[in-house]
C-alpha positions in Angstrom: -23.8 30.5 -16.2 -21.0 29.9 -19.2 -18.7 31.7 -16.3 -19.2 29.3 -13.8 -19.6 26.3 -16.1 -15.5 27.8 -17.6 -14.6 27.8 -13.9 -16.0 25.0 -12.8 -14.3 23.1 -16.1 -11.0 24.4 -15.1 -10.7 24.2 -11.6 -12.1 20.0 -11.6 -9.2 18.3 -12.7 -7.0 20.1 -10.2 -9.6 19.0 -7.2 -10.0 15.1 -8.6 -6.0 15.2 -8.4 -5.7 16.8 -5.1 -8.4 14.4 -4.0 -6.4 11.1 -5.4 -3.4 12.3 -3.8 -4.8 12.5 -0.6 -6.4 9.3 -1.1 -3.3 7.7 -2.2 -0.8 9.5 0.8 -3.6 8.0 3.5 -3.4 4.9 2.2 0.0 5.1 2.0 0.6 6.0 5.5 -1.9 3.4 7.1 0.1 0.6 5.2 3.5 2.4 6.6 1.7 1.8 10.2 0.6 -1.6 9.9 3.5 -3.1 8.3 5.4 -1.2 11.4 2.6 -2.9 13.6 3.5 -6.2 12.0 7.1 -5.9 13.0 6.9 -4.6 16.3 3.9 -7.7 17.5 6.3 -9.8 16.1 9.0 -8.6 18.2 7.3 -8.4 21.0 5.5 -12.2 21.2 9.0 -13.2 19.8 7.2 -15.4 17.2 7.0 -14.9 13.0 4.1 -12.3 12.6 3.0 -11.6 8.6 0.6 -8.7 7.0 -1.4 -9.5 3.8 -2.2 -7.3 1.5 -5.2 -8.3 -1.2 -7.3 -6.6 -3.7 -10.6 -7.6 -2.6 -13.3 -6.7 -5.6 -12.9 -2.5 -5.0 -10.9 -2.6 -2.3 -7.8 -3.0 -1.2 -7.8 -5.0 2.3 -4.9 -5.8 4.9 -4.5 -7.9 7.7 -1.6 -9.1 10.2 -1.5 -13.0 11.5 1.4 -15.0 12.8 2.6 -17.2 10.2 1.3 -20.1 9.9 -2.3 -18.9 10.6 -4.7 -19.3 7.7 -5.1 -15.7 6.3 -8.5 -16.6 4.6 -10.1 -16.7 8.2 -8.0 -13.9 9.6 -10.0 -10.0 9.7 -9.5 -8.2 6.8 -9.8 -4.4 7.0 -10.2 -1.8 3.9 -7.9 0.6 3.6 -9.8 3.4 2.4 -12.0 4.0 -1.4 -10.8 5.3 -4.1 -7.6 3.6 -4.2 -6.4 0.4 -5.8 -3.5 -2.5 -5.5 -1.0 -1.5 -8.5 -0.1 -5.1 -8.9 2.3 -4.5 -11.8 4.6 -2.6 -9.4 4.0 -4.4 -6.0 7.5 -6.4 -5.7 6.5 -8.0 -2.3 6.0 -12.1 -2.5 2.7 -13.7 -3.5 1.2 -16.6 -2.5 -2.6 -17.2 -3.2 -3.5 -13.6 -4.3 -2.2 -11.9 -1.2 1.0 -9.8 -1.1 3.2 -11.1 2.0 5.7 -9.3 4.2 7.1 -12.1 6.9 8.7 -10.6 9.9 10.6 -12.9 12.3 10.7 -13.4 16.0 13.0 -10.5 16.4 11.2 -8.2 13.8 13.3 -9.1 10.7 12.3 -9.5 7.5 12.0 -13.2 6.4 12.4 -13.6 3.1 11.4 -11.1 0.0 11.5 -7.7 0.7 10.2 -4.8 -1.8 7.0 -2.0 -2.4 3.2 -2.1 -2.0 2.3 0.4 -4.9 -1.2 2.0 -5.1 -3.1 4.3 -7.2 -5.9 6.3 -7.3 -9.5 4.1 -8.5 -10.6 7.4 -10.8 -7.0 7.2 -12.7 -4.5 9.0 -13.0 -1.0 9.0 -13.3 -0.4 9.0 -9.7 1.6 6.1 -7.7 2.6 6.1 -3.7 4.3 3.4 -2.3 5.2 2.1 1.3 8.8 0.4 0.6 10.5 -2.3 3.0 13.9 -1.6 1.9 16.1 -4.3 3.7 16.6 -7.2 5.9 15.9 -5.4 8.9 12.8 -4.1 7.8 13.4 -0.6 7.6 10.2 0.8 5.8 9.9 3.9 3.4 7.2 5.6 1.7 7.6 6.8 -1.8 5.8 8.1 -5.0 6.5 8.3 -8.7 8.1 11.6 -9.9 7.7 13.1 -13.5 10.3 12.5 -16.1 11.8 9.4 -13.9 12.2 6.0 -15.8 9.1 4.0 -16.6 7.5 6.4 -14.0 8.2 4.0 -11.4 7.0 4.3 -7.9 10.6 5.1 -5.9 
């Protein structure tokens, strides 16, 4: 029993980090496809399309609405548990507790353009990011990486 009980104590922590990261790279990736989504409705209805992105209590919640639209009354989906909004790091614009990225008729960003940065609920030193990194809305993913400054997500 002491065995298992040394095993068991040394091979946790390695499974609750592979678990966080594989919580944080899906939640990373849907956010990639939905802001991707956002662009690509608005390019195709050729009108201003927007996705939200809230904490919601323990979750972490999107939704895509043309601007303009009320995003109280819009449907908000989870992304998935054990993940959270790193607020201190997200660099998109915020208007009413919800993160913004505005896409215009032709699928452009309009107006602020930056990260949604996420970590994992248990903690952790963790970070993954989905990055819209100019005007055009090209879109990224990225992660912190040891020894880098203020361990920012990159």
């Amino acid at each position: 029993m002491v065995l298992i009980g040394i095993l068991f104590a040394i091979a946790a922590p390695a499974w609750q980090a592979f678990l966080n990261g594989q919580r944080l790279n899906t939640a990373t990736d849907k956010t990639f496809s939905v802001i991707s989504e956002t662009k690509n409705r608005a390019r195709q209805q050729h009108i201003p399309y927007e996705i939200g992105v809230r904490q919601a209590s323990q979750q972490v919640q999107w939704a895509i609405y043309p601007v303009g639209a009320d995003p109280i009354n819009q449907t908000w989906q989870n992304l998935n548990d054990g993940v959270k909004l790193l607020e201190t790091e997200t660099t998109i614009s915020k208007k009413d507790n919800i993160y913004r990225i505005r896409f215009n008729h032709r699928g452009e960003v309009n107006g602020q353009w930056g990260r949604v940065t996420f970590i994992a609920t248990s903690g952790g030193h963790t970070k993954r990011c989905a990055i819209v990194f100019n005007l055009l809305g090209a879109i990224r993913e990225g992660e912190n990486r040891p020894n880098q400054d203020k361990n920012r997500c990159d």
